[in-house]
PDB file of N, CA, C and O in Angstrom, chain B, residues numbered from 101:
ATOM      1  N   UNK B 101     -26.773 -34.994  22.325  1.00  0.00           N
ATOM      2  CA  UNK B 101     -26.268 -34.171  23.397  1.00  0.00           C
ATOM      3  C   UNK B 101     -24.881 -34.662  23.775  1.00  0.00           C
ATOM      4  O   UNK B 101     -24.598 -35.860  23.748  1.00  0.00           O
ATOM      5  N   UNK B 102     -24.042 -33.734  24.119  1.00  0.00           N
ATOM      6  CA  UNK B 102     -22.763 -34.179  24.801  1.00  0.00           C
ATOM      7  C   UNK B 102     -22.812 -33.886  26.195  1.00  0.00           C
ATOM      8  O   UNK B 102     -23.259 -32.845  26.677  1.00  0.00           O
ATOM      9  N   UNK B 103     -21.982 -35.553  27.281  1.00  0.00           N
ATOM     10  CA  UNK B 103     -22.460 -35.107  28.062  1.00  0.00           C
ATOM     11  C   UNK B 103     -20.582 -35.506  28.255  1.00  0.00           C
ATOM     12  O   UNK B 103     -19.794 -36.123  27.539  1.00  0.00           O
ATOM     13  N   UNK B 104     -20.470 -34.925  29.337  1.00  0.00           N
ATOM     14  CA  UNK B 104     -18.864 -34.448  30.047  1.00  0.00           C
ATOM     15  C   UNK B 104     -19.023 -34.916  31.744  1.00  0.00           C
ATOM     16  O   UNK B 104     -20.121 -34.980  32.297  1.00  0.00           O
ATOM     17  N   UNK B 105     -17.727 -35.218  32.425  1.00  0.00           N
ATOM     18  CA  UNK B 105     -17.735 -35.231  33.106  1.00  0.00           C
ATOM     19  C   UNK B 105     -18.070 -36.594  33.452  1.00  0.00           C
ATOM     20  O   UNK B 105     -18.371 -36.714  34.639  1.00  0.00           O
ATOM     21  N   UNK B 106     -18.100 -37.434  32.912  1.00  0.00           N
ATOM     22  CA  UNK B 106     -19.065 -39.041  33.407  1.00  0.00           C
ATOM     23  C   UNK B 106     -17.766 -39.761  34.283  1.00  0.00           C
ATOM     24  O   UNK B 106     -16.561 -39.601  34.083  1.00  0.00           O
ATOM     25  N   UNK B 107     -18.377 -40.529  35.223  1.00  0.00           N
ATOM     26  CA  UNK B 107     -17.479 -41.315  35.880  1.00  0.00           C
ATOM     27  C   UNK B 107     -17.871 -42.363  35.592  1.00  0.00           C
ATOM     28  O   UNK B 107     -18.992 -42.743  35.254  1.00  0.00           O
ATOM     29  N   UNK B 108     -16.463 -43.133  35.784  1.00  0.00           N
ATOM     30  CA  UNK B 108     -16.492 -44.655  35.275  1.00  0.00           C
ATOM     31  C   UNK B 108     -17.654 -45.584  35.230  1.00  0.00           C
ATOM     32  O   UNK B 108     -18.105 -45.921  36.325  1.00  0.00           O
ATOM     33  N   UNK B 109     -18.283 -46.112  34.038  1.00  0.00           N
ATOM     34  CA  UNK B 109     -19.699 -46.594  34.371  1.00  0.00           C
ATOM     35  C   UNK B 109     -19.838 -47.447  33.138  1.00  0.00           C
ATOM     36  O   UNK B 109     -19.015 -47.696  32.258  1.00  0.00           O
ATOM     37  N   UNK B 110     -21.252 -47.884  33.317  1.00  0.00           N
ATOM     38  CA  UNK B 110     -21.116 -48.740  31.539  1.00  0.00           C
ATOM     39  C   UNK B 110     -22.272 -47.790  31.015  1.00  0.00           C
ATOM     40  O   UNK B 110     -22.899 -47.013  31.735  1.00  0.00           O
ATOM     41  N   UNK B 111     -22.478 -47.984  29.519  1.00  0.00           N
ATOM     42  CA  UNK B 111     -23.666 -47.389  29.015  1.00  0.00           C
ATOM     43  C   UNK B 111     -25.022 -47.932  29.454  1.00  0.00           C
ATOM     44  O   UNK B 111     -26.025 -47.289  29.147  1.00  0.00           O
ATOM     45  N   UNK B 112     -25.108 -48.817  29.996  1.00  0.00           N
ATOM     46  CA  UNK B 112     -26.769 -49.121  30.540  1.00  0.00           C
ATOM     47  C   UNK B 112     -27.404 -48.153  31.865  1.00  0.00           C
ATOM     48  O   UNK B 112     -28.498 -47.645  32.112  1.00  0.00           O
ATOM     49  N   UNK B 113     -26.066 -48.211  32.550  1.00  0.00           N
ATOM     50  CA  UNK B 113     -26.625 -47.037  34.054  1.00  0.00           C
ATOM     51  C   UNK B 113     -26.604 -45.204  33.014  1.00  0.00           C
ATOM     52  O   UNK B 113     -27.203 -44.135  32.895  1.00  0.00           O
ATOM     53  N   UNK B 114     -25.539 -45.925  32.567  1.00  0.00           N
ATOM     54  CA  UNK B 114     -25.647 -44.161  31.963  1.00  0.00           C
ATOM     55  C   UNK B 114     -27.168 -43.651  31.316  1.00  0.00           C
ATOM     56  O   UNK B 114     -28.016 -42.814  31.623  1.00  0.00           O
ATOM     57  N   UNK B 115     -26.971 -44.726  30.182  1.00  0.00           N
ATOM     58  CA  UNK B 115     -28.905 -44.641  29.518  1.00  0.00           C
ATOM     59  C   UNK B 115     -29.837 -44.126  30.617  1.00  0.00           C
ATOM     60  O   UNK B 115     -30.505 -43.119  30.384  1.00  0.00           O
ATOM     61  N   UNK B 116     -29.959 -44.949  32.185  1.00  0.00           N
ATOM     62  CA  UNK B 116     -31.029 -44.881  32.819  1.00  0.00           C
ATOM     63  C   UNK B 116     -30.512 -43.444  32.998  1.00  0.00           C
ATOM     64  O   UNK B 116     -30.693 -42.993  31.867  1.00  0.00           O
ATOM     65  N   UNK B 117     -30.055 -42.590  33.625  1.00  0.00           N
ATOM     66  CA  UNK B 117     -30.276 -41.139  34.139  1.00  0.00           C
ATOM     67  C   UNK B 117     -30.901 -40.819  32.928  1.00  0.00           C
ATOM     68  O   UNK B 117     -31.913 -40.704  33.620  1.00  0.00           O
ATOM     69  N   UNK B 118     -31.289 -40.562  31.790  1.00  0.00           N
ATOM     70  CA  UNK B 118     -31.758 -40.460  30.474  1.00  0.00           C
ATOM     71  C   UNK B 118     -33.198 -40.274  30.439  1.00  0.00           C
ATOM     72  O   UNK B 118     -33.941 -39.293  30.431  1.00  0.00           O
ATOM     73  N   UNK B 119     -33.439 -42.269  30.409  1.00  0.00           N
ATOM     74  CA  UNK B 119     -34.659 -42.504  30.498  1.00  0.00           C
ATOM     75  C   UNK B 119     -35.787 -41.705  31.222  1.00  0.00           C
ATOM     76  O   UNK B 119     -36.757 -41.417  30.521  1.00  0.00           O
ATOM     77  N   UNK B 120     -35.797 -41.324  32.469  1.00  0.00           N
ATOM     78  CA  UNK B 120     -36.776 -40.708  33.135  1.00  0.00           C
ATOM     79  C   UNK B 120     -37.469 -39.617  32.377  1.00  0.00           C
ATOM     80  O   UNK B 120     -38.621 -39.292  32.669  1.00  0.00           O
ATOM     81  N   UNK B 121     -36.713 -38.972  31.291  1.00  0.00           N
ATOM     82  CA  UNK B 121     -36.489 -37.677  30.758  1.00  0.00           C
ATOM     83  C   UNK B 121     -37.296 -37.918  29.328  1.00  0.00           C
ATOM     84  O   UNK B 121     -37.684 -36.966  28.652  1.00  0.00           O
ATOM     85  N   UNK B 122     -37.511 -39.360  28.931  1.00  0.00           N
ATOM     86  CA  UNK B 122     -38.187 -39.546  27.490  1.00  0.00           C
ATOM     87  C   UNK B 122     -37.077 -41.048  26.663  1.00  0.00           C
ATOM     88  O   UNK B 122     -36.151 -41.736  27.092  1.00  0.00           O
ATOM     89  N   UNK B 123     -37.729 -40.991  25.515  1.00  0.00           N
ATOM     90  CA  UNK B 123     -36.876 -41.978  24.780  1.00  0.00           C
ATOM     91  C   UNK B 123     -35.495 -41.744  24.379  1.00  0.00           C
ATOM     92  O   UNK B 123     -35.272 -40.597  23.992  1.00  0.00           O
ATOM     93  N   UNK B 124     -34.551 -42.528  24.380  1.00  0.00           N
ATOM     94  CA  UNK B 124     -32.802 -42.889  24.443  1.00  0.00           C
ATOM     95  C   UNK B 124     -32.946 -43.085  23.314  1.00  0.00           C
ATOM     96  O   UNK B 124     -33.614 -44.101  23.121  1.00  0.00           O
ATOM     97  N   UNK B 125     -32.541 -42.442  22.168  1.00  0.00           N
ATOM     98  CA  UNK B 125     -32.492 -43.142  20.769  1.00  0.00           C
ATOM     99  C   UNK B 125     -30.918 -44.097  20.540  1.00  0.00           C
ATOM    100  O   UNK B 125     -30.623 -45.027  19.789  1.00  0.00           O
ATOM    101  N   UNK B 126     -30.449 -43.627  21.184  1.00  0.00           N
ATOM    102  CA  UNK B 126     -29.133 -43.625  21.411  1.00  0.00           C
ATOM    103  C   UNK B 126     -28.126 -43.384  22.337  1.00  0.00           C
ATOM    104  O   UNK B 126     -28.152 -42.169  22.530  1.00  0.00           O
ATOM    105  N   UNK B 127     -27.204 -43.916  23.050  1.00  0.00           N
ATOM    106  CA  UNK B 127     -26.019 -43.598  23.896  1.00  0.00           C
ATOM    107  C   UNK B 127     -24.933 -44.073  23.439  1.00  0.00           C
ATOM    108  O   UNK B 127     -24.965 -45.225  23.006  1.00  0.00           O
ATOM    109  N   UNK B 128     -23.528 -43.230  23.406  1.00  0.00           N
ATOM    110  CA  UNK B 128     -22.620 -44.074  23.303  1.00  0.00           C
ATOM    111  C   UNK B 128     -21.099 -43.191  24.128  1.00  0.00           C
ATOM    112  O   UNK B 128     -20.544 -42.137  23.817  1.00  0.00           O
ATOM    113  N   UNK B 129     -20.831 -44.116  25.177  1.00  0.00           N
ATOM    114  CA  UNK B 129     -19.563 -43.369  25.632  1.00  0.00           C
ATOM    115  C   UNK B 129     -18.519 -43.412  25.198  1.00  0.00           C
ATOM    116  O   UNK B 129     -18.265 -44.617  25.191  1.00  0.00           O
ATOM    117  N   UNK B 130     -17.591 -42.835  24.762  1.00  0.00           N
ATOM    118  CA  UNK B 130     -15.948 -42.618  23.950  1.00  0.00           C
ATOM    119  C   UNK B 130     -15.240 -43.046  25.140  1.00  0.00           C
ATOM    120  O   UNK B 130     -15.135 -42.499  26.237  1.00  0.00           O
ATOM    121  N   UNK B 131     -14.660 -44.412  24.584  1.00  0.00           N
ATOM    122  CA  UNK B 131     -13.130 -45.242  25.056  1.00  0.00           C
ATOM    123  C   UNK B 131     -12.523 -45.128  24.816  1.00  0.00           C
ATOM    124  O   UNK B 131     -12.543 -44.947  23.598  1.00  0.00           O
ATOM    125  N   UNK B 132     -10.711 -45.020  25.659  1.00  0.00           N
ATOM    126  CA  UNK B 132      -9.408 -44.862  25.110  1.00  0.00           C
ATOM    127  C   UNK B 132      -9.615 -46.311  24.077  1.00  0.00           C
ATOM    128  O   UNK B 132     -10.349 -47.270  24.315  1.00  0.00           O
ATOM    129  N   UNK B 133      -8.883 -46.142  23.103  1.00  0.00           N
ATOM    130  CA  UNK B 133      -8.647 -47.142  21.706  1.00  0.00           C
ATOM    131  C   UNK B 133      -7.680 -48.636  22.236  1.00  0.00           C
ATOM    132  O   UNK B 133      -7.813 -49.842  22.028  1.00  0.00           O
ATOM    133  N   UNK B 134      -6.393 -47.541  23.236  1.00  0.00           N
ATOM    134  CA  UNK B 134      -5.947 -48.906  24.061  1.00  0.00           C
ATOM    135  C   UNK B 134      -6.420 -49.405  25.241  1.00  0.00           C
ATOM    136  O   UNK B 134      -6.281 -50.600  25.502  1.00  0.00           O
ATOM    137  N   UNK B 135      -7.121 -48.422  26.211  1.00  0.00           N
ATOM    138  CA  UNK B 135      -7.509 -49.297  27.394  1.00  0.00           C
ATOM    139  C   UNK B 135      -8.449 -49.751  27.499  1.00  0.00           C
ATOM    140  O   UNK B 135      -8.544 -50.733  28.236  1.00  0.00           O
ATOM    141  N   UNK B 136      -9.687 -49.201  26.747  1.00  0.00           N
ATOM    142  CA  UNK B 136     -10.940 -49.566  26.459  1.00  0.00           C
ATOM    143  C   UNK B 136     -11.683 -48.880  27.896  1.00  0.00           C
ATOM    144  O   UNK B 136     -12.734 -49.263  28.411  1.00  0.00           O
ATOM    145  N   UNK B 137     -10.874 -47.861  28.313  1.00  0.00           N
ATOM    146  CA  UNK B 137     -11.395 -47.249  29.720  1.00  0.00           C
ATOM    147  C   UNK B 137     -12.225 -46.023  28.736  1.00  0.00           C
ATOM    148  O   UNK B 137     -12.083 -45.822  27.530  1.00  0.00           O
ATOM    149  N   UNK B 138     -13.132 -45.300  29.724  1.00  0.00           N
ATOM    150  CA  UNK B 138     -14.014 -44.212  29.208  1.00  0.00           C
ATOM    151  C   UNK B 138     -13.326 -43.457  29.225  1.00  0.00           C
ATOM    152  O   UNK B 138     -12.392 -43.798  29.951  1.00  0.00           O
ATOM    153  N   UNK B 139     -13.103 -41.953  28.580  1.00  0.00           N
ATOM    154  CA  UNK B 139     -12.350 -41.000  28.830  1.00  0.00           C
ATOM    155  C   UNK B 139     -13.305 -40.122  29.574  1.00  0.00           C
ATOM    156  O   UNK B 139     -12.743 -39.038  29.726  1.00  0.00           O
ATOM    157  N   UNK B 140     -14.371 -40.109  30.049  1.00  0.00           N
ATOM    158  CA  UNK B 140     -15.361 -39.450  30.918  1.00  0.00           C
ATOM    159  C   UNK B 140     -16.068 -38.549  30.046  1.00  0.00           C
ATOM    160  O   UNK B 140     -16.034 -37.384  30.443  1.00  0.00           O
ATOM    161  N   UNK B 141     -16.730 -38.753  28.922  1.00  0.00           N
ATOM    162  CA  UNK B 141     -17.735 -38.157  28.024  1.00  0.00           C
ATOM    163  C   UNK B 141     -18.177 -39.082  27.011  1.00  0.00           C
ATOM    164  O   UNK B 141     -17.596 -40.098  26.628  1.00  0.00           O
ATOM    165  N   UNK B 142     -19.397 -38.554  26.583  1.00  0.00           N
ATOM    166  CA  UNK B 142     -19.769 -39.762  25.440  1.00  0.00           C
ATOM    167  C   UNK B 142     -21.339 -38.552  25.002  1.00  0.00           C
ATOM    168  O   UNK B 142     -21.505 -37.399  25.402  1.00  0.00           O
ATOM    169  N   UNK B 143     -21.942 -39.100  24.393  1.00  0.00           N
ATOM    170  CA  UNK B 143     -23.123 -38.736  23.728  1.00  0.00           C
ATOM    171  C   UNK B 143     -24.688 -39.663  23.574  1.00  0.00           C
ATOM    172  O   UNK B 143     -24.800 -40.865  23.332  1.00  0.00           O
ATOM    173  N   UNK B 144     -25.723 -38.708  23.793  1.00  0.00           N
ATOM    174  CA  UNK B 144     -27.024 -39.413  24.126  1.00  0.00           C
ATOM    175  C   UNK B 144     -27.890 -38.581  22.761  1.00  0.00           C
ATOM    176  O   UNK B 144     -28.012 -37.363  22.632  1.00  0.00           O
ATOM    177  N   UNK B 145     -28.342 -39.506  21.968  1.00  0.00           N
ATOM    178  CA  UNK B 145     -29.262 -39.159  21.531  1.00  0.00           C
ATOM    179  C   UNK B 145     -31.035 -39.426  21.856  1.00  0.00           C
ATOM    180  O   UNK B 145     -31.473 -40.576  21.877  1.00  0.00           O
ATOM    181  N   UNK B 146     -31.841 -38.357  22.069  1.00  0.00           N
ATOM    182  CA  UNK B 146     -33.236 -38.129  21.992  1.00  0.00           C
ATOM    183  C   UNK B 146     -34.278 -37.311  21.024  1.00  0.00           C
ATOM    184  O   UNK B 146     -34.335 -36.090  20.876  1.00  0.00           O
ATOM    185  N   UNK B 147     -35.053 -38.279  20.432  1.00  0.00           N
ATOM    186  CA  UNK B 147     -35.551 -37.698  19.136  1.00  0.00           C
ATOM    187  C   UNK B 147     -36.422 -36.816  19.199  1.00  0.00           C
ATOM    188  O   UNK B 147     -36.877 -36.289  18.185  1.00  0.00           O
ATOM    189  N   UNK B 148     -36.758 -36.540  20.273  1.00  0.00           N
ATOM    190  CA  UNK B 148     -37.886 -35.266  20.799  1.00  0.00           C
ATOM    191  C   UNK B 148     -37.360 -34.221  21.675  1.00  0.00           C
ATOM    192  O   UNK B 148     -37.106 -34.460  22.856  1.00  0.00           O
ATOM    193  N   UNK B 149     -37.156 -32.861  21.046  1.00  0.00           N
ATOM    194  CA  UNK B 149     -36.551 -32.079  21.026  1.00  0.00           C
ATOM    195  C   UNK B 149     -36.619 -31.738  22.677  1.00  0.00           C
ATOM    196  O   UNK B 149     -35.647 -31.612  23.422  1.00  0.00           O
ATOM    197  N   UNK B 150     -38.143 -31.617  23.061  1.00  0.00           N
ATOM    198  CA  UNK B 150     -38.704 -31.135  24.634  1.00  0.00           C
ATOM    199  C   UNK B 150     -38.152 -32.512  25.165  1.00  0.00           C
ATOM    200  O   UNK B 150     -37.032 -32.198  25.568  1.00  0.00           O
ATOM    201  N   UNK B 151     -38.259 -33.432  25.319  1.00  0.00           N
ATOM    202  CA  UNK B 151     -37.681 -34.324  26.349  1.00  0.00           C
ATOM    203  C   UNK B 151     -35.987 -34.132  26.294  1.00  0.00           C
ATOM    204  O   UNK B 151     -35.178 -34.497  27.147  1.00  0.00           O
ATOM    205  N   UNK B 152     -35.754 -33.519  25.156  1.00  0.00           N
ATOM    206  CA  UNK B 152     -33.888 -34.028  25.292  1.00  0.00           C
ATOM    207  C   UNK B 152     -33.720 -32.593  26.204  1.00  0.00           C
ATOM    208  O   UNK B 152     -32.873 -32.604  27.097  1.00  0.00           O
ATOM    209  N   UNK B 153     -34.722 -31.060  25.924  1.00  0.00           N
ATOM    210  CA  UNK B 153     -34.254 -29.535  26.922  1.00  0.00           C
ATOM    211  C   UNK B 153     -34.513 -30.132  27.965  1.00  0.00           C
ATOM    212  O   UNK B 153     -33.540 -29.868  28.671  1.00  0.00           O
ATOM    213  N   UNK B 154     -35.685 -31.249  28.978  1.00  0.00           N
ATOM    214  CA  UNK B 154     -35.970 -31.019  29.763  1.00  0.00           C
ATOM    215  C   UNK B 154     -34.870 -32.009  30.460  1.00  0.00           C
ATOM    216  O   UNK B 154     -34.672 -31.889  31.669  1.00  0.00           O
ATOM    217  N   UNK B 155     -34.149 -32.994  29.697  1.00  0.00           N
ATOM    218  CA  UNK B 155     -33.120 -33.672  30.466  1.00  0.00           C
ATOM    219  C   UNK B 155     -31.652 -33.092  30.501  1.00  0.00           C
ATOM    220  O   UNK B 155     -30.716 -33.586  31.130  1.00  0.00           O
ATOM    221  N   UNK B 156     -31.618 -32.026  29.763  1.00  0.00           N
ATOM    222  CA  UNK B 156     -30.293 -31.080  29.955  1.00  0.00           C
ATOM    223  C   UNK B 156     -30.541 -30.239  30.885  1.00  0.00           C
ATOM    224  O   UNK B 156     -29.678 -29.822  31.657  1.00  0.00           O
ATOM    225  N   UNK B 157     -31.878 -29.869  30.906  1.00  0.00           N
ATOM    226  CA  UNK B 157     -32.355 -28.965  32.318  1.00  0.00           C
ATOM    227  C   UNK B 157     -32.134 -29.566  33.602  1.00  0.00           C
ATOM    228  O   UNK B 157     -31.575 -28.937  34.500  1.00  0.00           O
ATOM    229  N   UNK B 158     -32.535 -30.735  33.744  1.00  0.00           N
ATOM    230  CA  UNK B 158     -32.433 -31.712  34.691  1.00  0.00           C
ATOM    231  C   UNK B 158     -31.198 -32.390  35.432  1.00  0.00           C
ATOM    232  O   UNK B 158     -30.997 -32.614  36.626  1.00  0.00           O
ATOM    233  N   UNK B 159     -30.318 -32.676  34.092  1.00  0.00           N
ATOM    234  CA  UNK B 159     -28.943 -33.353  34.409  1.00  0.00           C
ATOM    235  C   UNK B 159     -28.224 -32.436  34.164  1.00  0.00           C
ATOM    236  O   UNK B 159     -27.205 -33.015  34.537  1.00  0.00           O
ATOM    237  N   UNK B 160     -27.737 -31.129  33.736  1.00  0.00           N
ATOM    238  CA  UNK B 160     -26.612 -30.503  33.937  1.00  0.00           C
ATOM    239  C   UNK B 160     -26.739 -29.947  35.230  1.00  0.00           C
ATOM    240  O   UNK B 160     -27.710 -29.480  35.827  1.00  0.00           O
ATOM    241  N   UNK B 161     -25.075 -30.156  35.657  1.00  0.00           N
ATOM    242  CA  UNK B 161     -24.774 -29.918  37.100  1.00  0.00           C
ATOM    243  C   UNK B 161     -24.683 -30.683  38.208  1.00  0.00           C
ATOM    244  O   UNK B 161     -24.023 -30.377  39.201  1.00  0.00           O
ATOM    245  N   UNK B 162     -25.687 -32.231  38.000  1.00  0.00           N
ATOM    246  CA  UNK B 162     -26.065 -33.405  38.506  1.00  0.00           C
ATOM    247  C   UNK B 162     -24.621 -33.709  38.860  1.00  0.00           C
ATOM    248  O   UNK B 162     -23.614 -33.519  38.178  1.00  0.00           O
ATOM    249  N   UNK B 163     -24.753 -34.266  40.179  1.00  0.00           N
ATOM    250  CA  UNK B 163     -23.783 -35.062  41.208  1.00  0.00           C
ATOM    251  C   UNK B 163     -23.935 -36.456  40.476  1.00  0.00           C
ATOM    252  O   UNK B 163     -25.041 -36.982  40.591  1.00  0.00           O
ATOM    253  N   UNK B 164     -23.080 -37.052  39.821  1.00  0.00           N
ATOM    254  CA  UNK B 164     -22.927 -38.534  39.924  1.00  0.00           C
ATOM    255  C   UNK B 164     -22.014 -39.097  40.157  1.00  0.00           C
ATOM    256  O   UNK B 164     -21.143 -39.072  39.287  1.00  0.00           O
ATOM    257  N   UNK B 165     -21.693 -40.010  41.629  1.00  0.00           N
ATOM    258  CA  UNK B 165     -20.307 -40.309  42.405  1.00  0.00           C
ATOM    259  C   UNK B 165     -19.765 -38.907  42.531  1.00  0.00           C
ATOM    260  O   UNK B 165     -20.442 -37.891  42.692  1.00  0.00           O
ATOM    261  N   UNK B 166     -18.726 -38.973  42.456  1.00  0.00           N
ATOM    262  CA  UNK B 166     -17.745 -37.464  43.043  1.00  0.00           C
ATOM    263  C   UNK B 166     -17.744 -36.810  41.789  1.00  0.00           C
ATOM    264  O   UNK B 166     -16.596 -36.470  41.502  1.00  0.00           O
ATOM    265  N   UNK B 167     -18.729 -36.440  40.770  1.00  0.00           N
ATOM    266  CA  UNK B 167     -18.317 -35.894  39.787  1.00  0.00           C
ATOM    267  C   UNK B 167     -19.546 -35.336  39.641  1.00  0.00           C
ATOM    268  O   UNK B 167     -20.499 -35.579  40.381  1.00  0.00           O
ATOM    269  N   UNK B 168     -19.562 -34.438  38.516  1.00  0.00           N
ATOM    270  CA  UNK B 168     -20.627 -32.947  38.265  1.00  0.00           C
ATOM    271  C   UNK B 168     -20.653 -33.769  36.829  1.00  0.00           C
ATOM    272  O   UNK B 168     -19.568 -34.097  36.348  1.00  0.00           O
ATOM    273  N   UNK B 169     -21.715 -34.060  36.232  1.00  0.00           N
ATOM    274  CA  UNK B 169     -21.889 -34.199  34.978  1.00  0.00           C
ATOM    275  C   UNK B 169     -22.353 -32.723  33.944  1.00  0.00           C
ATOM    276  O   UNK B 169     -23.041 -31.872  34.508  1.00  0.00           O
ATOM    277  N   UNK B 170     -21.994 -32.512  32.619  1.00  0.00           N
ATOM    278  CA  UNK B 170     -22.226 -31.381  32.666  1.00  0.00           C
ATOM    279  C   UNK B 170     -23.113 -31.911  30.882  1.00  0.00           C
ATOM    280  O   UNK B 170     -22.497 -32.298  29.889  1.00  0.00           O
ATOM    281  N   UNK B 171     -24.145 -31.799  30.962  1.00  0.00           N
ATOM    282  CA  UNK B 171     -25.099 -31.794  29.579  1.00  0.00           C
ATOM    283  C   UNK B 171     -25.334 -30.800  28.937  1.00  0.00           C
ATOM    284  O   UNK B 171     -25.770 -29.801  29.509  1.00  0.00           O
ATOM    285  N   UNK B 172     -25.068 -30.820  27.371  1.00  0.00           N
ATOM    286  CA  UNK B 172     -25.356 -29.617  26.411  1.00  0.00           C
ATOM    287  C   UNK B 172     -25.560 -30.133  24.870  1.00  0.00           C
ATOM    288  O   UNK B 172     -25.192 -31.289  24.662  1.00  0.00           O
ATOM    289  N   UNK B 173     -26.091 -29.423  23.798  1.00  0.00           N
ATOM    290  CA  UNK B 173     -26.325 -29.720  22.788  1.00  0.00           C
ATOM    291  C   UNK B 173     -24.861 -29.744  22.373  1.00  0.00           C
ATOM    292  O   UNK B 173     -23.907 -29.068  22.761  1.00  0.00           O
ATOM    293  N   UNK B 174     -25.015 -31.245  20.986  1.00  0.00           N
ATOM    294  CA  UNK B 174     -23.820 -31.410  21.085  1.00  0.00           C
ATOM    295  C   UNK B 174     -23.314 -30.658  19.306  1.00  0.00           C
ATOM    296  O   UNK B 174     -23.929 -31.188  18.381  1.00  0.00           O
ATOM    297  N   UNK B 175     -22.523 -29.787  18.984  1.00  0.00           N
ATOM    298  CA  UNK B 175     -22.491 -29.548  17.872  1.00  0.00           C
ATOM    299  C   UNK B 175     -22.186 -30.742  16.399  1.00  0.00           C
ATOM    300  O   UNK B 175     -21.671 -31.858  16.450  1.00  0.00           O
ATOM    301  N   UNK B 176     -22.679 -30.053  15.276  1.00  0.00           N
ATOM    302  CA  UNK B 176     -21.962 -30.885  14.296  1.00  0.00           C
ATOM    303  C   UNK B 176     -20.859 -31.079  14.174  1.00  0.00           C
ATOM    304  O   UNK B 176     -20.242 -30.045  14.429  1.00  0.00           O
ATOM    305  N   UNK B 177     -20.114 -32.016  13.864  1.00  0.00           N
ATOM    306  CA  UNK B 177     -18.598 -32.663  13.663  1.00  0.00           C
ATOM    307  C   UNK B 177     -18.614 -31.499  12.260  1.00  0.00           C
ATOM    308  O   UNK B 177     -19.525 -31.646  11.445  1.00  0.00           O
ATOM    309  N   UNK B 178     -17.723 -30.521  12.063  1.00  0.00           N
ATOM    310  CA  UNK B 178     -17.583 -29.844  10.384  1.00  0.00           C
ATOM    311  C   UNK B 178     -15.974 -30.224   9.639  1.00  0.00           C
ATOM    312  O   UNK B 178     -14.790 -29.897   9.556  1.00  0.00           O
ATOM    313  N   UNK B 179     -16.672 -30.852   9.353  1.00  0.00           N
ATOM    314  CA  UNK B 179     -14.895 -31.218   8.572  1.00  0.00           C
ATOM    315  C   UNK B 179     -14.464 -30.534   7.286  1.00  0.00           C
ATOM    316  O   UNK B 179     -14.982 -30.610   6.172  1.00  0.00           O
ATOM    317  N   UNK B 180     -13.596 -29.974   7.613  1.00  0.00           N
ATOM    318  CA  UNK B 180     -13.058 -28.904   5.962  1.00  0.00           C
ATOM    319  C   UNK B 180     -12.263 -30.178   4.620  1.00  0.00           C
ATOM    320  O   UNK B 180     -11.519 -31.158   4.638  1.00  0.00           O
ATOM    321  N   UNK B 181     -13.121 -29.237   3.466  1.00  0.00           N
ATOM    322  CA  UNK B 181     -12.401 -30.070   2.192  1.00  0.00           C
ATOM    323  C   UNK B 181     -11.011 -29.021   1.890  1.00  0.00           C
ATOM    324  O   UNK B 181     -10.542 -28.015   2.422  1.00  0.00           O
ATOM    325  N   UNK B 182     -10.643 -29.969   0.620  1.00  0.00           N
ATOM    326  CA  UNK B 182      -9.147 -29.268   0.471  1.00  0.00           C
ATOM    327  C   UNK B 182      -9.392 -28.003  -0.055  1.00  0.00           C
ATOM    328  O   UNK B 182      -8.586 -27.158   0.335  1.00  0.00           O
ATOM    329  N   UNK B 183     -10.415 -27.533  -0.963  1.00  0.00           N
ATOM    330  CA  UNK B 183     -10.729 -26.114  -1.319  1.00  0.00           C
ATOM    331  C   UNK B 183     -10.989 -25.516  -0.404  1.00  0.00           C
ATOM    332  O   UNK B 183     -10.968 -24.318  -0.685  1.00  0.00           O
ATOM    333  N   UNK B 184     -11.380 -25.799   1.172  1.00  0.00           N
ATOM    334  CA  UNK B 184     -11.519 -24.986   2.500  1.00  0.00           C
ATOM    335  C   UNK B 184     -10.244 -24.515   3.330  1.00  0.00           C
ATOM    336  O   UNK B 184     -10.226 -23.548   4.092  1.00  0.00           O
ATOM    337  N   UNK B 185      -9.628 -25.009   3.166  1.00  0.00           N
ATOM    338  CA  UNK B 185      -8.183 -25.336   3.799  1.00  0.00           C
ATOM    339  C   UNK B 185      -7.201 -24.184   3.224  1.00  0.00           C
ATOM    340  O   UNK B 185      -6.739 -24.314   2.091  1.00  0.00           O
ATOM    341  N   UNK B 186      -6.908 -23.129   3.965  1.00  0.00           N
ATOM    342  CA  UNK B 186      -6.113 -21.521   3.687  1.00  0.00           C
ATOM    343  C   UNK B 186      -4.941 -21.938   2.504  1.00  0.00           C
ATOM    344  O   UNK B 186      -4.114 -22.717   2.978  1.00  0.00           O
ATOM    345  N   UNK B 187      -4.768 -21.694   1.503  1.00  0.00           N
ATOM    346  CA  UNK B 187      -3.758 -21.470   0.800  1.00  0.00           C
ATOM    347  C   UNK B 187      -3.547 -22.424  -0.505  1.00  0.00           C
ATOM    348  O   UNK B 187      -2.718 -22.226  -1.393  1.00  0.00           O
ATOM    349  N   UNK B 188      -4.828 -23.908  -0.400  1.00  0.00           N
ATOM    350  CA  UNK B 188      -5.165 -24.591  -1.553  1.00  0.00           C
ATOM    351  C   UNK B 188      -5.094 -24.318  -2.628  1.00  0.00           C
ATOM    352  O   UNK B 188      -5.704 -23.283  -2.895  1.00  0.00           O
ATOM    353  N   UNK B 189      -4.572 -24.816  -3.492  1.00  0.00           N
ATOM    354  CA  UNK B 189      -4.750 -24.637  -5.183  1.00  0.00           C
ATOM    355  C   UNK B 189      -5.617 -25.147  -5.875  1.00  0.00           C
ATOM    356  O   UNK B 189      -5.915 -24.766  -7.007  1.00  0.00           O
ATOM    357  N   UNK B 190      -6.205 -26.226  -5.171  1.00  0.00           N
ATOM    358  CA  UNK B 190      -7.153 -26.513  -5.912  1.00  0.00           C
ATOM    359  C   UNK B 190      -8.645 -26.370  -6.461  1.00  0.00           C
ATOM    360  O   UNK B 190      -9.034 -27.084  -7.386  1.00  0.00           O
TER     361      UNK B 190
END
């Protein structure tokens, strides 16, 4: 799931809003590369499909500190090859 909107936090408080909802297979929030600050989104994985709807049901819209967190399925990353790419020769 991608979640948006996160205010400054570490991944352990983040996990817990999660937890209540089923098993965390995974969390990980995206840091600037130089400040090592959050850019206010990151991604939660849950391996059971009904616990991950019922915690997007739950946490999108959620007040945390002065901010609206906003939860949704998160799409595949699709990366194009060079035969995808408009005007290739190869």
């Amino acid at each position: 799931m991608l979640v948006t909107g996160v205010p400054e936090c570490c991944e352990v408080a983040w996990r817990a809003w999660f937890v209540p909802f089923g098993t965390v297979q995974s969390c990980s929030l995206v840091l600037d590369k130089d400040t090592g600050i959050s850019k206010g989104f990151g991604f939660i994985e849950m391996p059971k499909i009904g616990e991950a709807k019922t915690a997007m049901k739950n946490l999108n819209g959620k007040e945390v500190g002065s901010s609206k967190i906003r939860v949704k399925k998160a799409e595949q990353k699709v990366t194009a090859s060079k035969s995808d790419v408009a005007g290739s020769d190869e």
